[in-house]
N, C-alpha and C positions, 0 to 999 in steps of 0.2 A: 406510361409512367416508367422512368428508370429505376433499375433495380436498389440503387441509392432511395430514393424517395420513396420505393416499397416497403424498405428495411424500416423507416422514418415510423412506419405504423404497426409492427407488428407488435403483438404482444406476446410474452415469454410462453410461451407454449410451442414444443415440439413435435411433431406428429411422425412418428415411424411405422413405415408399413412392414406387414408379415411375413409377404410376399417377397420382399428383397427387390421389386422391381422399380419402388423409388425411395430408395431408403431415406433420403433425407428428405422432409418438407416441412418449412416453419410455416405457420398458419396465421391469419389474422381476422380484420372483422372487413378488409377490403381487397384479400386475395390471398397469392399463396405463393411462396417463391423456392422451389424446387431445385437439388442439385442430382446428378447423374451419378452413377455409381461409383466413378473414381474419385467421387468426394470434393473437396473445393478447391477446383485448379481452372476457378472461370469460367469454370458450365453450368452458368445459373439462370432460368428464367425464370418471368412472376407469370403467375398462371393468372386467370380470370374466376366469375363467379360461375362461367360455364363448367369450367372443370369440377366444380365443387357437387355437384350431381354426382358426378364417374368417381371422386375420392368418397363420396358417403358409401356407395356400394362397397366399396374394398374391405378389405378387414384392416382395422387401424385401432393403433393405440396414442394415447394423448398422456404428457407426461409433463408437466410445470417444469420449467428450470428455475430453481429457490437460490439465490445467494448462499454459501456456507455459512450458516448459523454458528457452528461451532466454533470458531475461531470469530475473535472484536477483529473488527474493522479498525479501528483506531482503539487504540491506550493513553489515557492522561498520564503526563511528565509528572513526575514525584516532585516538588521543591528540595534544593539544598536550601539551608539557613544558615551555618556556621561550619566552621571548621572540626565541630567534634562532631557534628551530623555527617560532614564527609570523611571523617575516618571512622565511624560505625558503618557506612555504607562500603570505604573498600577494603572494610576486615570482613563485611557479609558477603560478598563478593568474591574475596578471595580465597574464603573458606568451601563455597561452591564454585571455584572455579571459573568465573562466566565474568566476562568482559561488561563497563558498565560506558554508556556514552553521556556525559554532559554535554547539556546546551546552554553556554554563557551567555547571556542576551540583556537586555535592556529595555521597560517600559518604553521608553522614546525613540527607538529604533527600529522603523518602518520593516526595513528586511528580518529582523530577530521577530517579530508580530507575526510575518508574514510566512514565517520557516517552521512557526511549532506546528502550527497541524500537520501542516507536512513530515513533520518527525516524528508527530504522533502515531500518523498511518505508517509509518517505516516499522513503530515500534509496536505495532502489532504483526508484522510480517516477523518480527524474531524477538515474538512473544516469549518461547523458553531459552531463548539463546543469549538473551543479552537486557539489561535494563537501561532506562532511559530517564535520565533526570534532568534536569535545568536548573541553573543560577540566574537568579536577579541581579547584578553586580549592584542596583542603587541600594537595593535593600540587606545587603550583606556585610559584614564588616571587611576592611578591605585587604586585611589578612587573607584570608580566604579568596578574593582575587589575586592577592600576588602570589598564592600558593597555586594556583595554577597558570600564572605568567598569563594574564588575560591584556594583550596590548589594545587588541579589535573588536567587533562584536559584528554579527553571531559568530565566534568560534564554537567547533564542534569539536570534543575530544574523547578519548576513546584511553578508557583508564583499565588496566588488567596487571595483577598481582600488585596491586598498591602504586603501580607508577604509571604514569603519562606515557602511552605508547605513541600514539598518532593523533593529526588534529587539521580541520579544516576550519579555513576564515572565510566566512558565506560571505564574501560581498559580491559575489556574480548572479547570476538568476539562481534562482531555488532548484528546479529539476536539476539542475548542474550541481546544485550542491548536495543534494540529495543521491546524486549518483555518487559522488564520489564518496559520501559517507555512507555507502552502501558496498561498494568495493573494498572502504577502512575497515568494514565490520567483518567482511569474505573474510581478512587474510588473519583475523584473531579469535574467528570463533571457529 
């Protein structure tokens, strides 16, 4: 079995020995795939059910690796509604200081559908650093779209001290837009 097709089964449990003499070995219920002591630089085999005799001898500790709980994985986008909703939001904003990013999108719009989750999970990686809301442009009065000069959709904009600093127009793939509204986000918070 290659070590690809090892990895395929193991289950999150890490096993460290005491000894130092295999410090790493993930464990599972069809083997064991071991790294050597300078850590992971391709010196990986999967061991068999024979070696599992010689590792119960050892002294060993077993330790789950859990997801961080502490911090969401993902955060739901707040709706704008109107134009006194977005100037409550960047007088709260600008009064904490902190950068907020709109997502102008559209119910009928395959890629605006297809980019919130994805800016959802963004917007839990800068949970204290930045808020994240969304416009409906059909459901909005369209003041409130010409106030933020929406020609395309999904545009993404990144608003600090009450004005429109920076902005991307997703119409390329998502990770690509997602990066780069991740680089708009570097250079204002």
């Amino acid at each position: 079995m290659s070590v690809i097709g090892a990895c395929s089964h193991f289950l999150c449990g890490e096993v460290y020995q005491r000894d130092q003499q295999w410090p790493q070995c993930f464990a599972s219920g069809r083997g064991y795939l071991y790294s050597n002591k300078s850590g992971y630089n391709g010196n990986m085999w999967v061991g068999s059910r024979k070696r599992e005799a010689k590792i119960k001898r050892r002294n060993l500790r077993v330790e789950a690796m859990w997801p961080d709980l502490s911090r969401p994985s993902e955060i739901e986008m707040e709706e704008i509604n109107d134009c006194e909703h977005l100037d409550q939001i960047l007088l709260h904003a600008q009064h904490n200081s902190q950068p907020i990013l709109i997502d102008w999108m559209a119910t009928w719009c395959r890629k605006c559908i297809y980019l919130k989750p994805k800016l959802e999970k963004l917007a839990a990686e800068y949970h204290n650093k930045a808020r994240f809301y969304y416009v409906d442009v059909n459901k909005v009065p369209q003041t409130l779209v010409k106030r933020g000069n929406i020609s395309k959709m999904p545009t993404i904009q990144l608003w600090k001290d009450g004005e429109m600093k920076a902005e991307v127009i997703g119409g390329h793939k998502a990770w690509l837009v997602i990066e780069e509204v991740r680089e708009m986000i570097q250079k204002f918070v």
